[in-house]
N, C-alpha and C positions, 0 to 999 in steps of 0.2 A: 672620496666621501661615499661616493653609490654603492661601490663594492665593498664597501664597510657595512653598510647600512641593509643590504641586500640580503644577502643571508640568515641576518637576525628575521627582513621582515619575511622570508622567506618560511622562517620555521615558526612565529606568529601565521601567517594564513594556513599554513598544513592544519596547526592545533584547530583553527576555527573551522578547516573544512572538516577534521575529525569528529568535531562536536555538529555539527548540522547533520551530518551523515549519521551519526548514533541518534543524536536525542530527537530532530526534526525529519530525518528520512527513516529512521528504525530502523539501519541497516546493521545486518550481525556484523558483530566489534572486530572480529576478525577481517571480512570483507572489508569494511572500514579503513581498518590499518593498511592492508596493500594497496589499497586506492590512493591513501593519502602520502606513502611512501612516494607511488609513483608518481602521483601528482605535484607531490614536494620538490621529487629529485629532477624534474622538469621543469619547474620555474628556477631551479638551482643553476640550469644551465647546464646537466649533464647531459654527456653523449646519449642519443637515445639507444645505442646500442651497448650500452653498458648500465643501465638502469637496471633490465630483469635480472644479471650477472649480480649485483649487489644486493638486488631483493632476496634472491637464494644464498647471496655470504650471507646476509645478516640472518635470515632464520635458519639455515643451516651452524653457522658458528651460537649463534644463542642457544637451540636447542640441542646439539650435539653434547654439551656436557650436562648440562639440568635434566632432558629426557630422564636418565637414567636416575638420577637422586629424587627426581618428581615421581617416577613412577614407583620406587622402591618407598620413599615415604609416604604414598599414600595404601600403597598395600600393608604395610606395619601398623598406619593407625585406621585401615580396617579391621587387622585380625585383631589389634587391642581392643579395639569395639563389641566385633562379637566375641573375641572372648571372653567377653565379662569383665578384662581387666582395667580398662579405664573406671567402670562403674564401683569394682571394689574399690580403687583410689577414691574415689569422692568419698563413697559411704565409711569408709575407714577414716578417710581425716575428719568428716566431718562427726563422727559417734569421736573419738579422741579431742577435738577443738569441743565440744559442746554446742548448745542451742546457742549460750549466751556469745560464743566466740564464732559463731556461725559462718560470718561474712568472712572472716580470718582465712579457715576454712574450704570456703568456696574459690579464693584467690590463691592458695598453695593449689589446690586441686586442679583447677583451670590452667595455670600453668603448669604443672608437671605434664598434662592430658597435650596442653594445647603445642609444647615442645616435639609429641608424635604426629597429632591430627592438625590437618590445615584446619584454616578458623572458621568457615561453612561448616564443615563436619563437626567440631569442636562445639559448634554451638547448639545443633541439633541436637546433640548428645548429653549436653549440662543443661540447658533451658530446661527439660520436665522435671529435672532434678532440683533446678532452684524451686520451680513452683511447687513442691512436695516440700520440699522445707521452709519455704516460707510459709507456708500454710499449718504445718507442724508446729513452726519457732511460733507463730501468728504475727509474722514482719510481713513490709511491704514487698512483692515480688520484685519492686524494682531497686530494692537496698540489697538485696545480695545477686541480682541479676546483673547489675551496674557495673561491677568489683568482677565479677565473672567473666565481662567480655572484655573489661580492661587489661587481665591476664593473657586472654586469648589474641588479642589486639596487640598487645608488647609483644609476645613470643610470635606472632606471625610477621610482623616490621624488623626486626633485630634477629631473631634466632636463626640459623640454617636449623634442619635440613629444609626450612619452609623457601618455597619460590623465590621470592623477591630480594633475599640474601643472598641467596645463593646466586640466583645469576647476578646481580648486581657486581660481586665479590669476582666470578668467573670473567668478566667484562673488564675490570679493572685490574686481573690477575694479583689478587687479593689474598695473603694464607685463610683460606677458611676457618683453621683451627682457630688465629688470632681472632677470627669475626666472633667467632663463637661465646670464647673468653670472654674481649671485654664487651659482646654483646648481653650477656651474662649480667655480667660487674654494673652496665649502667640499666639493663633492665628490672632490676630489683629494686631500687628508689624508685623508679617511675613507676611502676605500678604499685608500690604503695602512695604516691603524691593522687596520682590519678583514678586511684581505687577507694581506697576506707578516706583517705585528706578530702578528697571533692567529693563523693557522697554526701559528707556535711553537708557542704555549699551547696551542692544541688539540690536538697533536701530544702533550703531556705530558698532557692532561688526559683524551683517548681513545683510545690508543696503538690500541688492536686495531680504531679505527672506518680507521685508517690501512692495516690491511694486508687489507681487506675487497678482494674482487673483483664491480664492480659490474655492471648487467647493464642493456642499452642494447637489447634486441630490439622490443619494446614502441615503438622512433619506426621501427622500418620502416629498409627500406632507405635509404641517403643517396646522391645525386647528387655521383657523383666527376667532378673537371674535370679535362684534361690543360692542360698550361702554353699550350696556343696557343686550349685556350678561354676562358680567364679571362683578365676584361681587367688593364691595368698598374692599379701599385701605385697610381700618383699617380691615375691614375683612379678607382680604388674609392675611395681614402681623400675626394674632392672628392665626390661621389656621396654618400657618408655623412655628411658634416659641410657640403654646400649649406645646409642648413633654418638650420643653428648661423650660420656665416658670416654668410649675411646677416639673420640676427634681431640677431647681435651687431655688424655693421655699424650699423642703425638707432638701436640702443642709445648706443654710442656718439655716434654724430653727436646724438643727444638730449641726452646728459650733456654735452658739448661746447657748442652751442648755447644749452642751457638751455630750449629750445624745446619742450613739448609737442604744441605742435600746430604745425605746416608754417606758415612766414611767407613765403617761396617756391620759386619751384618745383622747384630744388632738393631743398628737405628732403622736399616735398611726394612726388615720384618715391622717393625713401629710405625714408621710413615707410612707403608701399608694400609696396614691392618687402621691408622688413622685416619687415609685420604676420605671423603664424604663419599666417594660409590662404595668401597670397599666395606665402611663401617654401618651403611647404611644395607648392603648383602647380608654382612653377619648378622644385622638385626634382624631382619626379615625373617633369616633361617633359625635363629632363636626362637622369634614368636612365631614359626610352625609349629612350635614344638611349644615352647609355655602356652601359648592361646589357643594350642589346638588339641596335639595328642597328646599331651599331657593332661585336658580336660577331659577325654575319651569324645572327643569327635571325631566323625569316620574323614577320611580323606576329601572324599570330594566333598565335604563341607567344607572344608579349609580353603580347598582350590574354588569353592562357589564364591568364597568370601574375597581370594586376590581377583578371580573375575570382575567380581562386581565394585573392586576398590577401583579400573583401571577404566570401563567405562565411562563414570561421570567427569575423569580429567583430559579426555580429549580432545573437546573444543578450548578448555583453557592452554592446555599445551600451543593449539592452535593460536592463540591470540597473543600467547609469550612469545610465539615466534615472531606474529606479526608486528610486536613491539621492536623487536629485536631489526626487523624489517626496515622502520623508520626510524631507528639508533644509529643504521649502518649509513642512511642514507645520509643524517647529519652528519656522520661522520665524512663519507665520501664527497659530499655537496661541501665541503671544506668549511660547514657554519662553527667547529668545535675549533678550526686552527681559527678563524676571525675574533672569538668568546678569547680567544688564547692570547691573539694582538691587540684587543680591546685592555685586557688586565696584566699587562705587560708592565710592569713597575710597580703595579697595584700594593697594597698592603694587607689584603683580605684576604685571611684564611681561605685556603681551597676547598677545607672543611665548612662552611658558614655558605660559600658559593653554592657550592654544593647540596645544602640542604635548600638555600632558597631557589635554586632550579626546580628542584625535586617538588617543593612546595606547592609554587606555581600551576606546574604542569598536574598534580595532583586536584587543587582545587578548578582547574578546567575542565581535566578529563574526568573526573570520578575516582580510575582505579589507579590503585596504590599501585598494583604490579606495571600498568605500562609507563604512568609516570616515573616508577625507579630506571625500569629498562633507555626509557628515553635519556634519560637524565644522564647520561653513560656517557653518550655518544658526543654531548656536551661538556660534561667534565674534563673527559680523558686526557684531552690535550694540555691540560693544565697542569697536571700530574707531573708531566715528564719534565719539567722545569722547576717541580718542589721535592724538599725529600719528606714531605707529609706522610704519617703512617697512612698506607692507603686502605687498611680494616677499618681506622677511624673514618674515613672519606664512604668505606659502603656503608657506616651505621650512619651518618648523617644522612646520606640519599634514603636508607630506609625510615627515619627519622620523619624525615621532608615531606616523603610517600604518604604517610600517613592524617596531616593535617587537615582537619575542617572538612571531614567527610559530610556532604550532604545530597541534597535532591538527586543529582547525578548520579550518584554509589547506589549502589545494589543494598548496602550494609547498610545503611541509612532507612530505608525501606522495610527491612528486615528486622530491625531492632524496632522499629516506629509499632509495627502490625502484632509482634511476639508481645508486648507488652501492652499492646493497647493505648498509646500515647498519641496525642495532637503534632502536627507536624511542626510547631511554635515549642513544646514541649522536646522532641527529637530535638531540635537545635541546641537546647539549653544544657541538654543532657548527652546525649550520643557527640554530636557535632563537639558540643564545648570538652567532652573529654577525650577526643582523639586530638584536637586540637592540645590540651595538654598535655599529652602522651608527646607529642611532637619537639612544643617547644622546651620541655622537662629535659627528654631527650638530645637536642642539640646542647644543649646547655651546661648538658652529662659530658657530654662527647666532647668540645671545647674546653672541660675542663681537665676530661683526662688526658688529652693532647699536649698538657703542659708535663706531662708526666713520660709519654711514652715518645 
């Protein structure tokens, strides 16, 4: 019975020593995470001399494939930044949507935008924009603010080439194309359920968070474009959806064929040119050239722009690893094959486990990315005993990730002070909509499970 029981409470007190070391000692979240590995993987009862051995697999094997797709996508949805081209996407859909279809507008946008730019970026970037149109339309900042981070919030849980997909997906050995698809197929209902559907409700549910005037000083000035520096529409929009295209190219020609693996050469060139580093290359090298020279901007402005995309993701790099760190340790501390003997005859979806792991560790830790990565290390073993589509398995952990963002989230915080909102207000709003991004999401994902 102990050694049943031991491993579970093993990875209970890691979680609680994680959260006193972030929230009560303020220690960086990185430093955090290796401490609590180590400290984990020693009341686990592992050799001490194979502890630091598995602290370097788990963040070597984590970031040895994401480095590269992290790094390439956050240079892309820098140069779509400054090149104008995200901002012509908005100002284009929304002069075409109208005032009166605004909010419509604002959620196409946000999501085509938020498929290039991680969702910090994403937001600094549309927030002055809603508040210029809301001020325009004469709506509340927070009716077409709301729908905007809903877009941004779905595409960054569900979509590669965003972090927490992707490694998720890479942990689980996951077709990333499949992720893409029907993260796709179930991200489009949920953010209209948890966009224009619950702006109603919220509207009835926090009337006074609606007539708040919010306060955007805090990102610094924004780079305004005139019409003849921002490249065309059909350019920006092929610029942000290159990496999607041809991942979901390759995808297809797989589902078609049947082929996993290249029988010639042909497919062979397609899976290529489809894997997530490769199509995420091409993009980059594209938007040198739409978001750059093709604008008539000299070189090393282009190059100032990948510089300074590759700076701000360092310490996050650093902390995906350090997830990765304490994924490995559950893993090697044997609590994933115990999770595996506990649910042995079980009747519960792998899918449903899976998001309420992801759940959990979300509303402890705060962030969506480490609780996906954790989540891993726990599922895994469960996997190999189902023939669960295991794309459906990463969009539920990314599903899970996302739930009941609050005081501990950074995002939470963020959305509170951008709009000016009471921390009772944030909950009813921010919190209750990630919260239904979540369970919308599982919900999606169980149902197409009956299908795929």
């Amino acid at each position: 019975m102990f050694e049943t029981i031991w491993p579970l409470a093993s990875v209970v007190i890691g979680v609680l020593l994680l959260l006193v070391l972030i929230i009560f000692c303020k220690l960086n979240t990185f430093i955090a995470l290796i401490v609590t590995s180590v400290v984990t993987a020693i009341i686990l009862g592992m050799p001490l001399d194979q502890i630091i051995d598995t602290v370097e697999e788990g963040m070597g094997s984590t970031l040895g494939h994401i480095a590269l797709i992290f790094g390439l996508g956050a240079i892309l949805g820098k140069l779509l930044s400054d090149g104008g081209g995200a901002t012509r996407i908005a100002d284009t859909l929304i002069d075409k949507f109208g005032l009166k279809h605004v909010q419509w507008a604002m959620i196409v946008a946000a999501f085509i935008v938020g498929i290039a730019l991680f969702f910090e970026v994403g937001l600094v970037l549309l927030i002055p924009l809603v508040f210029t149109i809301a001020k325009r339309a004469n709506v509340s900042q927070l009716k077409l603010g709301l729908p905007m981070v809903v877009a941004l919030s779905v595409t960054h849980g569900f979509l590669p080439p965003h972090p927490g997909p992707v490694v998720i997906a890479k942990e689980l050995e996951a077709n990333l194309g499949q992720v893409l698809m029907f993260g796709i197929i179930i991200a489009i209902p949920v953010t209209i359920i948890a966009g224009p559907m619950f702006n109603k409700v919220a509207e009835k549910l926090t009337p006074t968070a609606y007539n708040r005037e919010g306060d955007i000083s805090a990102i610094g000035a924004q780079k305004e474009f005139t019409q003849d520096e921002m490249p065309s529409f059909g350019l920006s929009i092929l610029t942000a959806i290159l990496p999607v295209i041809l991942m979901l190219f390759s995808t297809i020609v797989e589902l078609i064929t049947g082929h996993d693996e290249a029988t010639n050469v042909f497919e062979a060139a397609v899976y290529f040119i489809g894997s997530a580093g490769t199509a995420m290359l091409i993009a980059v090298l594209f938007a040198l050239f739409s978001m750059g020279l093709q604008q008539g901007r000299k070189l090393n402005d282009i190059m100032d722009s990948v510089s300074n995309a590759i700076y701000p993701i360092g310490m996050m790099l650093l902390i995906i690893g350090g997830g990765g760190t304490f994924k490995q340790v559950l893993i090697d501390g044997g609590v994933g094959d115990t999770i595996s003997t506990l649910f042995e005859g079980s009747h519960m979806s792998p899918i449903l486990l899976a998001w309420m792991v992801a759940a959990v560790l979300r509303i402890a830790l705060g962030s969506a990315t480490i609780a996906a990565i954790s989540s891993t290390g726990i599922v895994l073993p469960l996997l190999q005993a189902s023939d669960v589509n295991v794309a459906l398995v990463v969009l539920a952990i990314g599903a899970g990730s996302i739930i009941l963002s609050h005081v501990n989230d950074a995002g939470f915080w963020m959305f509170k002070e951008y709009f000016g909102l009471t921390v009772k207000e944030t909950f009813l709003t921010w919190s209750l909509l990630e919260t239904i991004i979540s369970v919308s999401g599982i919900i999606f994902i169980l149902f197409l499970s009956l299908f795929v």
